[in-house]
C-alpha positions in Angstrom: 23.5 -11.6 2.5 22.2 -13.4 5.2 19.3 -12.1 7.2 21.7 -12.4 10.5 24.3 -10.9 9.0 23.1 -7.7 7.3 23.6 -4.5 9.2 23.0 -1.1 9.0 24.8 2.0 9.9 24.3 3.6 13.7 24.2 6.6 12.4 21.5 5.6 9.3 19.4 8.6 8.9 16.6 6.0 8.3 17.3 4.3 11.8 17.8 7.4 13.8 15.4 9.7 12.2 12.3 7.4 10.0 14.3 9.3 7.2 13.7 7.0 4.1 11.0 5.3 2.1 9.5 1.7 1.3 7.9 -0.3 -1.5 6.0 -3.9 -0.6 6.1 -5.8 -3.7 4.7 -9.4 -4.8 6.0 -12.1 -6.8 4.0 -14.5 -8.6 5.1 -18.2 -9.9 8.7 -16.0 -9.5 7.8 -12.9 -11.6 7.4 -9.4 -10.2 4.6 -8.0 -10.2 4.4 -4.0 -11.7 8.0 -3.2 -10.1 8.3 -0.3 -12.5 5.4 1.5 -11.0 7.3 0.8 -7.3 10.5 2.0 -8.7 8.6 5.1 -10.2 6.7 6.1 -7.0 9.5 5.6 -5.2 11.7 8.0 -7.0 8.9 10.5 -7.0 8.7 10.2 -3.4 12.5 10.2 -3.1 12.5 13.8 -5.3 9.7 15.2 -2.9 11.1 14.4 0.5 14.6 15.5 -1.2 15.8 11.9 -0.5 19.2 10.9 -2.1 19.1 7.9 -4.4 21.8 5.0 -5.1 22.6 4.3 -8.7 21.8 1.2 -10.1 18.0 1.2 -9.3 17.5 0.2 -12.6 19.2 -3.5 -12.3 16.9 -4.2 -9.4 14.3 -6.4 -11.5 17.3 -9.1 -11.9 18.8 -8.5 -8.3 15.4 -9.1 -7.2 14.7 -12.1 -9.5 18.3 -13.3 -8.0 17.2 -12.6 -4.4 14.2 -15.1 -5.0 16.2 -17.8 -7.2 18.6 -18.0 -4.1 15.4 -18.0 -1.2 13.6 -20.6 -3.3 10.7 -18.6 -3.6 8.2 -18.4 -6.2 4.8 -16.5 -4.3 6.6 -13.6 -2.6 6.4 -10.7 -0.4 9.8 -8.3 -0.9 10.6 -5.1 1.2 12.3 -2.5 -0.8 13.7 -0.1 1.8 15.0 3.2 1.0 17.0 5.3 3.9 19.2 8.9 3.7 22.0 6.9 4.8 24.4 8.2 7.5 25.5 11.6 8.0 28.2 12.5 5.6 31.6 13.5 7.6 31.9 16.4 5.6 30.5 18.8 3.6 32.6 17.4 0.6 31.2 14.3 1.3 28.4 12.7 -1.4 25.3 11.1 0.0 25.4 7.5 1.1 22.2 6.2 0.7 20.9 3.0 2.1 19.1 0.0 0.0 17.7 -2.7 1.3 16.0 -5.6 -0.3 13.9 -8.7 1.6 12.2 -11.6 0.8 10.0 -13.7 2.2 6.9 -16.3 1.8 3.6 -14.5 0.6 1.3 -15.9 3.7 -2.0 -14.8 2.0 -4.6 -13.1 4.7 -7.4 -15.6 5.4 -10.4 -16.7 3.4 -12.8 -16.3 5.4 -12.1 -12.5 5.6 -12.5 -12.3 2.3 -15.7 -14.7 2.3 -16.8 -12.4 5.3 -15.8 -9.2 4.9 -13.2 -7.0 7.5 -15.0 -4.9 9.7 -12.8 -1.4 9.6 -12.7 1.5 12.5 -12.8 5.2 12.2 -9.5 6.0 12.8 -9.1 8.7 16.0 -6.8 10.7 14.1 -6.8 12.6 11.1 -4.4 12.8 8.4 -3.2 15.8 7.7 -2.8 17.5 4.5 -0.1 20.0 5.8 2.6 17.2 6.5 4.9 16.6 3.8 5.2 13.1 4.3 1.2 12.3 3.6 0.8 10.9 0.5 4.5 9.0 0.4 5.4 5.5 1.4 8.0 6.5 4.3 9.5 4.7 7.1 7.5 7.3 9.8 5.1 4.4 10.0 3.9 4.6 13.9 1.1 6.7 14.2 -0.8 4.2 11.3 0.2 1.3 13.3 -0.9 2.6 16.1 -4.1 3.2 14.4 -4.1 -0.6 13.4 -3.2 -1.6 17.1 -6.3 0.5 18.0 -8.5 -0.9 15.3 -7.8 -4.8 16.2 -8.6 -3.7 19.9 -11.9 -2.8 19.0 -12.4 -6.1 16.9 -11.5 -4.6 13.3 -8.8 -5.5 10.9 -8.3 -1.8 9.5 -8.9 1.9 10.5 -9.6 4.3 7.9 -8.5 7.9 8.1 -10.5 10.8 7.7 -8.7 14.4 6.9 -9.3 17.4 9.4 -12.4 18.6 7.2 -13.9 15.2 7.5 -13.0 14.0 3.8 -12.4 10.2 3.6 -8.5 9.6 3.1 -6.9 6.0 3.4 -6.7 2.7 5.7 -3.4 2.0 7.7 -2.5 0.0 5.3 -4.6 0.0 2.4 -6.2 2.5 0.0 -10.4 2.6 0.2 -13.4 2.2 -3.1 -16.7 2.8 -2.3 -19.3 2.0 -4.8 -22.8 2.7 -5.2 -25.3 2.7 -8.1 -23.2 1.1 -10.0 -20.4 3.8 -10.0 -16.9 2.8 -8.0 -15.6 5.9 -6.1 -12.3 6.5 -4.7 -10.9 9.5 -2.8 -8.1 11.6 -5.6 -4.8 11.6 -4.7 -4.6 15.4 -3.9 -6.7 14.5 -0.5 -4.0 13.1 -0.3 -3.6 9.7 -0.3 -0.8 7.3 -1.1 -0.8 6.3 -5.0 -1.3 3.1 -4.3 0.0 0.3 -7.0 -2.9 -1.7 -6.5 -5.6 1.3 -6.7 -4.3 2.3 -10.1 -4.7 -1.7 -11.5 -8.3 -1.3 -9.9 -8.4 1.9 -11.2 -7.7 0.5 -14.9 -9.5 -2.4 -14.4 -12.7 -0.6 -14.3 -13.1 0.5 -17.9 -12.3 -3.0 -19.1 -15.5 -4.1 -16.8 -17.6 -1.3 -18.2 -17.6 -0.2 -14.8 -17.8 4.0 -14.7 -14.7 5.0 -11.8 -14.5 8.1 -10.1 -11.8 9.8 -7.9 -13.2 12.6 -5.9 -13.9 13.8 -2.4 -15.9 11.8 -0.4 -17.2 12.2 3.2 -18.4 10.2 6.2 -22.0 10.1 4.4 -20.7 8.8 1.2 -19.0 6.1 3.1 -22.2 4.9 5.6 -24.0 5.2 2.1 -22.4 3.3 0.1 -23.8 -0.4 -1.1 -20.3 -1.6 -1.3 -16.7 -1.1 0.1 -13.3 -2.6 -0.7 -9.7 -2.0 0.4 -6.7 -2.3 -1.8 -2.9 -3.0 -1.5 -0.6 -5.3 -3.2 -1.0 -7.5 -0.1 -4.7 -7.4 0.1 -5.1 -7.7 -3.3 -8.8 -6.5 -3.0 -10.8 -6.5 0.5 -14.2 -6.5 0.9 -15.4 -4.7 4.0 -18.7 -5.3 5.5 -19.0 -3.6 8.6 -18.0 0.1 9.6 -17.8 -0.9 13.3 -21.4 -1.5 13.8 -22.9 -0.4 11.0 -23.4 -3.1 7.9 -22.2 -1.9 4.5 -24.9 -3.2 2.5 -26.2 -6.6 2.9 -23.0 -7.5 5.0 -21.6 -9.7 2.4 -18.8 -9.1 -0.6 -21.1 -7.2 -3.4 -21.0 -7.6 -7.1 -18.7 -5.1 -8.2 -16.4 -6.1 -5.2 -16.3 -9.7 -7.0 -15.7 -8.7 -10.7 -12.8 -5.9 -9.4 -11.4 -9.1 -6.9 -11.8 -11.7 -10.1 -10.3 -9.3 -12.5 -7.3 -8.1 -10.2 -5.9 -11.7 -10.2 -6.3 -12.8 -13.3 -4.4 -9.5 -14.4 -1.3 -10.2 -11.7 -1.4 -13.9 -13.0 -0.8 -12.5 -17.1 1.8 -10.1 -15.7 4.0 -12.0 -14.2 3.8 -15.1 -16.1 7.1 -15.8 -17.3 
């Protein structure tokens, strides 16, 4: 379909309400990358949030293979977008929910920030471990994009969000390692924080490096402690951050173990989605 011509709904539960869910994939030399661990977290989130889902999820690899045939694309960004779909008009009435699925060119973040390093905010606001929606991908997106607006304000590329008893939680965008003496650190998903697609490759990528990986709680200390930091996301890929507003994260350039994690992390999307 498109772009002009596809349409939702008025009375989407996803367009009135932020009731539905999203996945940001990437396609590399056309292959998807890791779309069963989208379509997974996806469903999880779906079952949590008691979110109706459309059949034929399984034929979305060659839909979305199709979709980027058609586009002429081959590096990717695609938007899988998940909604409740519109009130049903009676009780009778099965559940209609909404998929969408977008493509567009992968426009890589610039090299320099990764030469240099993002400088990331403390975010204002915490996240809270009482919503139901913390930890899931959903389409209630505002409040960390308002947290971004805020960051790139104050000069930063990112905020990082801390939970009400000052444990270290997630980016806007992004999920957050911390490494120091040699041991890569990452707050667990019961914080919680989004599983993130990327974190788990990092995650798995660490044992092959002989690199010992950790998910616990960390707090404000461990973070101004740490010798290195890195974001991750399938978008990012992996971000080195060098500055926590004004204080430098170790010598203020992308450490050792950010390199080997960054190195490893492409070379593992480039065997997994060769074709």
């Amino acid at each position: 379909v498109d772009r002009e011509q596809a349409a939702v709904s008025v009375a989407d539960k996803g367009l009135l309400h932020g009731a539905g869910l999203f996945e940001t994939m990437i396609a590399r030399s056309g292959g998807l990358w890791r779309l069963a661990a989208h379509l997974r977290r996806l469903r999880q989130s779906a079952e949590a949030l008691h979110l109706p889902l459309p059949s034929g999820l399984d034929r979305l690899g060659g839909v979305a293979l199709e979709l980027l045939q058609r586009n002429r694309l081959s590096d990717a960004r695609l938007r899988l977008t998940l909604t409740a779909g519109p009130d049903p008009q009676a009780d009778s009435d099965e559940p209609r929910p909404t998929l969408l699925l977008t493509a567009g060119e992968h426009r890589p973040y610039p090299e320099q920030l990764y030469a240099r390093g993002m400088t990331v905010l403390i975010a204002g606001q915490h996240q809270d471990p009482s919503n139901p929606i913390t930890g899931h991908k959903t389409l209630c997106y505002l409040p960390r994009l308002l947290a971004l607006h805020e960051a790139q304000r104050k000069a930063c590329q990112e905020a990082l969000f801390f939970t009400p008893d000052r444990r270290l939680a997630e980016g806007c965008v992004s999920n957050v390692f911390l490494a120091k003496d040699g041991v890569l650190l990452t707050p667990s998903t019961s914080t919680p924080v989004l599983a993130g697609i990327t974190r788990q490759a990092v995650l798995e990528l660490a044992g092959s490096l002989s690199i010992v990986a950790e998910q616990k709680p960390l707090s404000v200390n461990d973070l101004l402690e740490a010798e290195e930091v890195f974001l991750t996301s399938v978008g990012l890929g992996v971000m080195p951050v060098c500055r926590i507003e004004r204080h430098r994260v170790g010598d203020e350039q992308p450490g050792p173990i950010t390199r080997r994690v960054s190195e490893a992390l492409a070379r593992l999307i480039e065997d997994e989605t060769r074709g």
